[in-house]
DSSP file (Angstrom, degrees, kcal/mol; ACC not computed):
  #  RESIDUE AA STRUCTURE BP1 BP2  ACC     N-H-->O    O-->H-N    N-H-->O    O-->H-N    TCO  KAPPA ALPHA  PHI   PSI    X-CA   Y-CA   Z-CA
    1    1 A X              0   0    0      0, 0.0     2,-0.4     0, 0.0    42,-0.2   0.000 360.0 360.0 360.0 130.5   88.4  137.1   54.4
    2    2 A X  E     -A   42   0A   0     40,-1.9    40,-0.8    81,-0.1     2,-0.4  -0.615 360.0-169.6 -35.4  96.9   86.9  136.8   50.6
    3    3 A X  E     +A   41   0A   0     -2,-0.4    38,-0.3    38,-0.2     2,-0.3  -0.904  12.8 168.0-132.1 149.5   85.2  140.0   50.3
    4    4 A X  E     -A   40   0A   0     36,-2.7    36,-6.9    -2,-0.4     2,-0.5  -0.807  22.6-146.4-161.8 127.3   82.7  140.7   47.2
    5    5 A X  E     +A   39   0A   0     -2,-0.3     2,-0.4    34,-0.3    34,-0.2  -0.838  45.5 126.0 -95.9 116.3   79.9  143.6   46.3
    6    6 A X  E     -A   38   0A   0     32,-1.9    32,-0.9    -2,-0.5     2,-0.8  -0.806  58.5 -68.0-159.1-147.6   77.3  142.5   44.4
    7    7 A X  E     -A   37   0A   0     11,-4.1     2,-0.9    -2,-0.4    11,-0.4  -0.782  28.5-141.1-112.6 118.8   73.6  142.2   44.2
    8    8 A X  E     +A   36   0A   0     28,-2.5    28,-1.6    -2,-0.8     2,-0.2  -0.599  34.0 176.1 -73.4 124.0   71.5  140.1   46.5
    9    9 A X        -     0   0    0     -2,-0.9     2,-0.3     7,-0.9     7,-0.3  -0.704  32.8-129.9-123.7 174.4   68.4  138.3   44.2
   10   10 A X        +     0   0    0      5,-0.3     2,-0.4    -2,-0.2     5,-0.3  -0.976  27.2 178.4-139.2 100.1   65.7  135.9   44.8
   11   11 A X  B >  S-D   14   0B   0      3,-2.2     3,-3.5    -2,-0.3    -2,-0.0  -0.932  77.2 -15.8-153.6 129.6   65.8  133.0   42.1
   12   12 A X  T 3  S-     0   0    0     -2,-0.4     3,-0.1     1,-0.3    -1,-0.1   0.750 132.5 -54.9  22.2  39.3   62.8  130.1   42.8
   13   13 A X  T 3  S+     0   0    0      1,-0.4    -1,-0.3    14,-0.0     2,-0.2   0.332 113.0 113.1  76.8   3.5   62.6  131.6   46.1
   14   14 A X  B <   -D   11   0B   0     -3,-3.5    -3,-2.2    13,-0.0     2,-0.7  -0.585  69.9 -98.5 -72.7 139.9   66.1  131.5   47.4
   15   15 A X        -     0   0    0     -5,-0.3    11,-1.7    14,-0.2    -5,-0.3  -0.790  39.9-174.3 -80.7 112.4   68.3  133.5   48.0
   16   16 A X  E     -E   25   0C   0     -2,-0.7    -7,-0.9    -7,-0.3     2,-0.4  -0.089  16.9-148.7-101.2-168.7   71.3  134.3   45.5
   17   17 A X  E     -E   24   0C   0      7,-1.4     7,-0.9    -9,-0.2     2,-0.5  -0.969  14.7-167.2-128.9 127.4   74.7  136.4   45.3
   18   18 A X  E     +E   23   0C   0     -2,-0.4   -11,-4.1   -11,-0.4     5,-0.2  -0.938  15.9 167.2-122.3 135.2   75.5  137.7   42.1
   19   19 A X        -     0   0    0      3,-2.1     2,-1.4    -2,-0.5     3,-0.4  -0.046  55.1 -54.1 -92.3-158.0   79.1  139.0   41.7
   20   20 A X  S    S-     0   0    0      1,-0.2    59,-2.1    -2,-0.1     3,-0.1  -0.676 124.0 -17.0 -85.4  99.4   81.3  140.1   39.1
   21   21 A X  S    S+     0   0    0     -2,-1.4     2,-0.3    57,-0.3    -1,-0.2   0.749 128.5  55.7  77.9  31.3   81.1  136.8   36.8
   22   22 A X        -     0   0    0     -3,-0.4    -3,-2.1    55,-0.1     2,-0.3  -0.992  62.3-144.6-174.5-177.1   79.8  134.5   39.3
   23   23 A X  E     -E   18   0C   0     -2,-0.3     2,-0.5    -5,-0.2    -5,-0.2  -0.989   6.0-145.9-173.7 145.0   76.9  133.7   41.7
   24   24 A X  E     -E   17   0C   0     -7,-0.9    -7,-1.4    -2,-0.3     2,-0.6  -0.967   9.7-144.4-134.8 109.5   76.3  132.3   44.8
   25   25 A X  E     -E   16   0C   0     -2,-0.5    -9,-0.2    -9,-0.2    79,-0.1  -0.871  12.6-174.6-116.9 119.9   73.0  130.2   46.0
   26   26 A X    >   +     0   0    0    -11,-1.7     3,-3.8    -2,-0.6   -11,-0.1  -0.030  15.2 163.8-112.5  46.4   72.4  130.9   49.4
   27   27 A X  T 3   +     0   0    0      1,-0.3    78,-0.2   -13,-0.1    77,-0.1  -0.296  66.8  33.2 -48.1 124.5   69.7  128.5   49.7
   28   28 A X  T 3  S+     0   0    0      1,-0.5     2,-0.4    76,-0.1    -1,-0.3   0.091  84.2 121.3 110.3 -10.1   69.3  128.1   54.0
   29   29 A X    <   -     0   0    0     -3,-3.8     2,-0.6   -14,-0.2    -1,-0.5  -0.685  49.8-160.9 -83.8 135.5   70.2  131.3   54.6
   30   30 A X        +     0   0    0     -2,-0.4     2,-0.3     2,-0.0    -1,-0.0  -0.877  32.0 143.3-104.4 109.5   67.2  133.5   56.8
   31   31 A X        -     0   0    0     -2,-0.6     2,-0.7     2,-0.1    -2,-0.0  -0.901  50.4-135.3-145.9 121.0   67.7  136.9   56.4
   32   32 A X        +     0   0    0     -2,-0.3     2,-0.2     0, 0.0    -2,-0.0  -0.775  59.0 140.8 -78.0 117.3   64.6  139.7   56.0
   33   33 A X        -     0   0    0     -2,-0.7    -2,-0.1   -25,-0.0     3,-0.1  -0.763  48.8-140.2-176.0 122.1   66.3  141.4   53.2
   34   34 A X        -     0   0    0     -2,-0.2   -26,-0.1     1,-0.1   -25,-0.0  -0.167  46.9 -87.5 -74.1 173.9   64.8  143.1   49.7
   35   35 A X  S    S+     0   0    0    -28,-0.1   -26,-0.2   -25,-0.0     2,-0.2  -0.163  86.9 100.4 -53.5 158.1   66.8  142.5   46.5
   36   36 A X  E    S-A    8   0A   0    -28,-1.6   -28,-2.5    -3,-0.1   -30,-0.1  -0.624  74.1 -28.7 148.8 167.5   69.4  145.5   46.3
   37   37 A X  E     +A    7   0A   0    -30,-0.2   -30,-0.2    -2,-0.2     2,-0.2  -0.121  62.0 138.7 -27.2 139.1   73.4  145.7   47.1
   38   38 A X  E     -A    6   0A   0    -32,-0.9   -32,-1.9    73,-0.1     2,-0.2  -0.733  37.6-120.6-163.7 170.5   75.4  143.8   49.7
   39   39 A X  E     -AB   5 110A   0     71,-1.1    71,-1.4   -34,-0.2     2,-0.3  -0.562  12.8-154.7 -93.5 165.9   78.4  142.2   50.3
   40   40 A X  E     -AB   4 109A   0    -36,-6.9   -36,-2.7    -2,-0.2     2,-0.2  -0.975  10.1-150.4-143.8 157.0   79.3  138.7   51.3
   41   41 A X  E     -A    3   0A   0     67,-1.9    67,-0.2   -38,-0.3   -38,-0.2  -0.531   9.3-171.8-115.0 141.5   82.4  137.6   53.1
   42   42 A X  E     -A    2   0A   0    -40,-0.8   -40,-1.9    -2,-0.2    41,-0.2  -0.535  13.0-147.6-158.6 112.6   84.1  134.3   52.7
   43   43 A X        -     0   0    0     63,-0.5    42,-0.1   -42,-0.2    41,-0.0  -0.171  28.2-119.6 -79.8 176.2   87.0  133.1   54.9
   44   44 A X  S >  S+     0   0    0      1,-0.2    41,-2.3    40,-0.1     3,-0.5   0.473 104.7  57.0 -90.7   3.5   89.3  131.0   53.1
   45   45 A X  T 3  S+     0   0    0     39,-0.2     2,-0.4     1,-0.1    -1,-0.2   0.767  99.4  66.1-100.4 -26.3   89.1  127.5   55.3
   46   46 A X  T 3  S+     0   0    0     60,-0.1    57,-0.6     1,-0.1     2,-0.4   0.099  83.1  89.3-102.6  65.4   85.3  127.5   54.7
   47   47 A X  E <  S-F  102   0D   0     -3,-0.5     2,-0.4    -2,-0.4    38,-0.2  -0.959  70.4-151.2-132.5 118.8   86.0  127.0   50.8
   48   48 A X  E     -F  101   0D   0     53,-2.7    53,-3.3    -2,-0.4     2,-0.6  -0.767  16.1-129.0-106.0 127.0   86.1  123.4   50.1
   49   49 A X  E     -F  100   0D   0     -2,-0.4    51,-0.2    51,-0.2     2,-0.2  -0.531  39.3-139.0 -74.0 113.2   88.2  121.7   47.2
   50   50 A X  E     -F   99   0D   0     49,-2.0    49,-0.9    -2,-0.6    -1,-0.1  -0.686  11.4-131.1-105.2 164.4   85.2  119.5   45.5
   51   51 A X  S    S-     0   0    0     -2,-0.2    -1,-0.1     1,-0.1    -2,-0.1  -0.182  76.4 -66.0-102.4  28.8   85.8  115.9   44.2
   52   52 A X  S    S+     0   0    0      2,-0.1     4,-0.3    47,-0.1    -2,-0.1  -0.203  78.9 169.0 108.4 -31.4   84.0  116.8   40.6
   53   53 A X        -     0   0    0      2,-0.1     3,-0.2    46,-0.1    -3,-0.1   0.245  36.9-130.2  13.9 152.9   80.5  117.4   42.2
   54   54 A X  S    S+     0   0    0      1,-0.1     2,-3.0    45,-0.0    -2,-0.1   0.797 107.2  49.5-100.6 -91.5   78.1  119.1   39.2
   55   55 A X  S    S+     0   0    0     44,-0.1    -1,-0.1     2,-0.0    -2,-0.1   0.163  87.5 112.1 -51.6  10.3   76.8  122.0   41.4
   56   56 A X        -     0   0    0     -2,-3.0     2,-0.5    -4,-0.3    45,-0.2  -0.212  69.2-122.9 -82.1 158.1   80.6  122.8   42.6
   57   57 A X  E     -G  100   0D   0     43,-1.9    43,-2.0   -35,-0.0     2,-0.3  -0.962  19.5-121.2-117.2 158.0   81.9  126.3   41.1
   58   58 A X  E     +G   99   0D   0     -2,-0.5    20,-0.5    41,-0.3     2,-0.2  -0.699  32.5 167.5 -99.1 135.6   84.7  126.7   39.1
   59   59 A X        -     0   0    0     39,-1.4     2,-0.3    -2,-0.3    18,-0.1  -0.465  28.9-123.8-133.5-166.3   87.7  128.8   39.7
   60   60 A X        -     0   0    0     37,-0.2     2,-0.9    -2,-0.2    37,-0.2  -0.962  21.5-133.5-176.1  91.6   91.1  129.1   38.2
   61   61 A X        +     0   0    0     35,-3.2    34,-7.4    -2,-0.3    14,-0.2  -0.584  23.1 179.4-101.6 129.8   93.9  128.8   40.3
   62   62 A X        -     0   0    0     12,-2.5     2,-0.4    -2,-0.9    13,-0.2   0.762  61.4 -15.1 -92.8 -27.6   96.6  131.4   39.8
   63   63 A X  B     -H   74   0E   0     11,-0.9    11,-1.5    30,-0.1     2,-0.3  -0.967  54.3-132.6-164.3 168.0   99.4  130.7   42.2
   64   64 A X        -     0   0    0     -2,-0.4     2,-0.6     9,-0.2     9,-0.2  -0.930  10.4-161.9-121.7 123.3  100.1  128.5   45.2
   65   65 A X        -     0   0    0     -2,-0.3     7,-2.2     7,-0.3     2,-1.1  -0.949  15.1-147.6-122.4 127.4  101.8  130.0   48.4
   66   66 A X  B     +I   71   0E   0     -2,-0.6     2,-0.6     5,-0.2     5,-0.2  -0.768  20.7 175.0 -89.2  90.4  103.2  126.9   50.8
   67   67 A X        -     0   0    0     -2,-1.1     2,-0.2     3,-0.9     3,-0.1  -0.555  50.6 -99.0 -92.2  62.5  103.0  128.0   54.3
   68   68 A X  S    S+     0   0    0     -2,-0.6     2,-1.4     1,-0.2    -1,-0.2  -0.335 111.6  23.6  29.0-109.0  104.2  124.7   56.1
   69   69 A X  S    S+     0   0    0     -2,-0.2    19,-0.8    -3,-0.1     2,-0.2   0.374 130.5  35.5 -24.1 -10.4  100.9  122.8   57.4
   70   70 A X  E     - J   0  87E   0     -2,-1.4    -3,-0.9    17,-0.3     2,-0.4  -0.866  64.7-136.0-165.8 143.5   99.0  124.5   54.7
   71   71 A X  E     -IJ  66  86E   0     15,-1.4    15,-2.3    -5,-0.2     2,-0.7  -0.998   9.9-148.4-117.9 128.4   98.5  125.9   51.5
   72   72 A X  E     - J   0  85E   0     -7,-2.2    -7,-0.3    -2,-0.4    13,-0.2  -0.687  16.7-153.8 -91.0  86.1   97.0  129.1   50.3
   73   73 A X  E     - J   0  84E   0     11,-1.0    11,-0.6    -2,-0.7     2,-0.4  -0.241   5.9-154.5 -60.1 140.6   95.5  128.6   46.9
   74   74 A X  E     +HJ  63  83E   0    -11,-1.5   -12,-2.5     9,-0.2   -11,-0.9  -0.982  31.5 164.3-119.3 111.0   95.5  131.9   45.3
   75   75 A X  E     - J   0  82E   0      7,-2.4     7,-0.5    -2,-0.4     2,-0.5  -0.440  41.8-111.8-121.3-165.6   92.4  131.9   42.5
   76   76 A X  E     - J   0  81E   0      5,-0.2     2,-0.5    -2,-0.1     5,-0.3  -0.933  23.8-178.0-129.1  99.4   90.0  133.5   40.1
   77   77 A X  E >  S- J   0  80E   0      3,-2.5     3,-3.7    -2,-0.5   -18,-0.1  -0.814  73.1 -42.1 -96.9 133.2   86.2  133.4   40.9
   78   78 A X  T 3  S-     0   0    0     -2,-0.5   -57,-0.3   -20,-0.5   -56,-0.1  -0.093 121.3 -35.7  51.4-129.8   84.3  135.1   38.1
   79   79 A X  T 3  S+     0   0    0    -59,-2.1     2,-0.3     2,-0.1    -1,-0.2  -0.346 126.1  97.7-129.9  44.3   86.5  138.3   37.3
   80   80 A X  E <  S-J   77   0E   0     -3,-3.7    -3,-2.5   -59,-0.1     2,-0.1  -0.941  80.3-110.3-145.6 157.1   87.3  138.5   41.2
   81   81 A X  E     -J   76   0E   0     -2,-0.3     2,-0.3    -5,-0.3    -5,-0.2  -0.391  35.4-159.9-105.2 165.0   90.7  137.1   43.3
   82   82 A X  E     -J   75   0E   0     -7,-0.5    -7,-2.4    -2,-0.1     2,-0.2  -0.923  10.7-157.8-164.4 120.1   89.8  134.3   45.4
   83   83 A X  E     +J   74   0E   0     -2,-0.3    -9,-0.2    -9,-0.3   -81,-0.1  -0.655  15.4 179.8-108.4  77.8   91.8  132.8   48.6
   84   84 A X  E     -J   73   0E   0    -11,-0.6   -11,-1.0    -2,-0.2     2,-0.6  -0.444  21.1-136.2 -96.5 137.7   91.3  129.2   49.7
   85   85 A X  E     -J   72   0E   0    -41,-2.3   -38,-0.3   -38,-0.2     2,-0.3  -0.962  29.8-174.1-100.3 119.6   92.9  127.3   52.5
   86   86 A X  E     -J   71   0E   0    -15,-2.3   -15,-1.4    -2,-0.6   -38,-0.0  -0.973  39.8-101.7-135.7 124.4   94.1  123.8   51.8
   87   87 A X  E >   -J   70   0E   0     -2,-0.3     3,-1.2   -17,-0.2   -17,-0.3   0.261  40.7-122.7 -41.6 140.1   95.4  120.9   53.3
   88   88 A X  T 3  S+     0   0    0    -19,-0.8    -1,-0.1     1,-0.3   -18,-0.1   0.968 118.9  66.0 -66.6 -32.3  100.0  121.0   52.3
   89   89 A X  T 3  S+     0   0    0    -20,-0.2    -1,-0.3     2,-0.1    -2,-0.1   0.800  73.2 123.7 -61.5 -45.7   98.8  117.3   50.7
   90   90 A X    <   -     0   0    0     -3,-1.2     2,-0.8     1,-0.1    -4,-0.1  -0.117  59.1-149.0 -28.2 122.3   96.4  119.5   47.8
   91   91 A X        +     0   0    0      2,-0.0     2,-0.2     0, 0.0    -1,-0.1  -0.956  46.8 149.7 -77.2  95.3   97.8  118.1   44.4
   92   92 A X        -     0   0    0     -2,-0.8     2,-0.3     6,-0.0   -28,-0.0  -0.838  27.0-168.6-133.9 160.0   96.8  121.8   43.0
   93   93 A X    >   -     0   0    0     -2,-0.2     3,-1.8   -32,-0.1     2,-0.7  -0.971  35.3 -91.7-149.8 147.6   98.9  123.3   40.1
   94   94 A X  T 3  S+     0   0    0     -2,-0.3   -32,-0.2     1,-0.3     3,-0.1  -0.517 113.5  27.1 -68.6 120.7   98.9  126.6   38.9
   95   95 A X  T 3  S+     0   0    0    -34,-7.4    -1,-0.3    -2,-0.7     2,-0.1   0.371  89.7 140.2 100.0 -13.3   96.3  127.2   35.9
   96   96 A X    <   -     0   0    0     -3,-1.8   -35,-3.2   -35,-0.2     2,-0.7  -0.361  50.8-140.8 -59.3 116.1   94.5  124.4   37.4
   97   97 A X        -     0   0    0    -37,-0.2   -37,-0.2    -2,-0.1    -3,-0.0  -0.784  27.3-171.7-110.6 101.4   90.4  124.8   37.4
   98   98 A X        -     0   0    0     -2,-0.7   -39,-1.4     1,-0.1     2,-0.4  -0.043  22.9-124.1 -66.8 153.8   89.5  123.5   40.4
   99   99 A X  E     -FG  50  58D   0    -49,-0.9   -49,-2.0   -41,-0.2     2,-0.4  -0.902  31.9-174.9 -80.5 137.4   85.5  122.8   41.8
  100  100 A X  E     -FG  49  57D   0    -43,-2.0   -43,-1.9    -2,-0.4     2,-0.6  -0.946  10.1-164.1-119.7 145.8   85.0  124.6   45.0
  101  101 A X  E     -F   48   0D   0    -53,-3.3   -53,-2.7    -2,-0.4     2,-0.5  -0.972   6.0-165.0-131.4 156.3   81.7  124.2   47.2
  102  102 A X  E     -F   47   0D   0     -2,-0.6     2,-1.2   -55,-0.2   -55,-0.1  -0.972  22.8-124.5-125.2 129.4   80.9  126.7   49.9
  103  103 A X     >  -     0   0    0    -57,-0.6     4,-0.8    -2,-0.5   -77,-0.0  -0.569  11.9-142.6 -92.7 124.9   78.6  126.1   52.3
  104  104 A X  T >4 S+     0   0    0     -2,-1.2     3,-2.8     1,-0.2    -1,-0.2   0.875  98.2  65.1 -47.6 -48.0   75.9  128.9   52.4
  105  105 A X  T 34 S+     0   0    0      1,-0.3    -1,-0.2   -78,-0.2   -77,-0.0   0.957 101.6  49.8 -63.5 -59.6   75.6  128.8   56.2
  106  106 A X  T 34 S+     0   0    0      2,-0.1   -63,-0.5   -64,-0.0     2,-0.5   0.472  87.7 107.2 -82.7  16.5   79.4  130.1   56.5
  107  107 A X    <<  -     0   0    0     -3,-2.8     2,-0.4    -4,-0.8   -65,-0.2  -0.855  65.2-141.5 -74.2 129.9   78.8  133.0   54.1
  108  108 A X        -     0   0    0     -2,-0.5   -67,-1.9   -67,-0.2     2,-0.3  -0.814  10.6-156.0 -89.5 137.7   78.6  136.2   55.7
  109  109 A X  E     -B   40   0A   0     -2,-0.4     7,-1.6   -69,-0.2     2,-0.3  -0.819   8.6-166.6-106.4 130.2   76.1  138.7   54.3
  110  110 A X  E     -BC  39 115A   0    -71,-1.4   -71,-1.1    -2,-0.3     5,-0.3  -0.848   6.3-172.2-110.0 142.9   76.6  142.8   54.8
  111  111 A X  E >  S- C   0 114A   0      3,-2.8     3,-1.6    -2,-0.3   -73,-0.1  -0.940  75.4 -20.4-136.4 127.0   74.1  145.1   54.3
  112  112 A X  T 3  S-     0   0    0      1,-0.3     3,-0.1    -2,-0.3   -74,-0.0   0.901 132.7 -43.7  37.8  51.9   75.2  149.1   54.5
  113  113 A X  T 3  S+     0   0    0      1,-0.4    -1,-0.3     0, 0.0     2,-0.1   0.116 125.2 113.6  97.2 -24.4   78.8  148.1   56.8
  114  114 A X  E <   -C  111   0A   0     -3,-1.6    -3,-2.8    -4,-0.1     2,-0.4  -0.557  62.8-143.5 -91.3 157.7   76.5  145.8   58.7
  115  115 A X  E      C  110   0A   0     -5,-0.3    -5,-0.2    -2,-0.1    -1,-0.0  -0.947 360.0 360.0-108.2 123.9   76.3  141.8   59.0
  116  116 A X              0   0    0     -7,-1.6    -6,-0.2    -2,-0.4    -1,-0.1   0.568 360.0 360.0-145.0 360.0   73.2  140.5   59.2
């Protein structure tokens, strides 16, 4: 699992993620929870290679490890390492800046060692 400290915010009445050089709208997510520290979690099958989408985020893919069925895209979110799972068929190249979307429902949010 992806996992990243950063600050939970409140941005037009959503709930965001900011990390180290990037950010995260977890618009749909319900959580009673003030602004402050937490982590979020992200396994690497629910990060999806987008088809140019605008609202996609951009990463930076640093090397590619071919594990028969599958690929593990190895990246750069923000100034943080990044692990994506991908179909062995991704036409991905190293240096490559890919779109990714994440669906807010399959981030997990920690607050003090708990998920909640």
């Amino acid at each position: 699992m992806n996992l990243y400290r950063g600050r939970l915010l409140h941005k037009d009445g959503r709930p965001h993620f900011q990390g180290a050089g990037f950010s995260l709208d977890l618009e749909g997510l319900h959580f009673n929870l003030q602004e402050g520290e937490v982590e979020v979690g992200i396994r690497p099958e629910d990060i999806g290679i987008s088809q140019g989408r605008a609202m996609a985020i951009q990463s930076r893919v640093e090397m590619i490890s071919n594990v028969g069925s599958e690929k593990y895209i190895h990246a750069s979110l923000g100034q943080e390492s990044l692990t994506i799972r991908s179909p062995k068929e991704a036409a991905i190249q190293p240096g490559q800046i890919i779109p990714l979307t994440i669906d807010p429902e399959r981030v997990h949010v920690f607050y003090e060692g708990r998920r909640i």
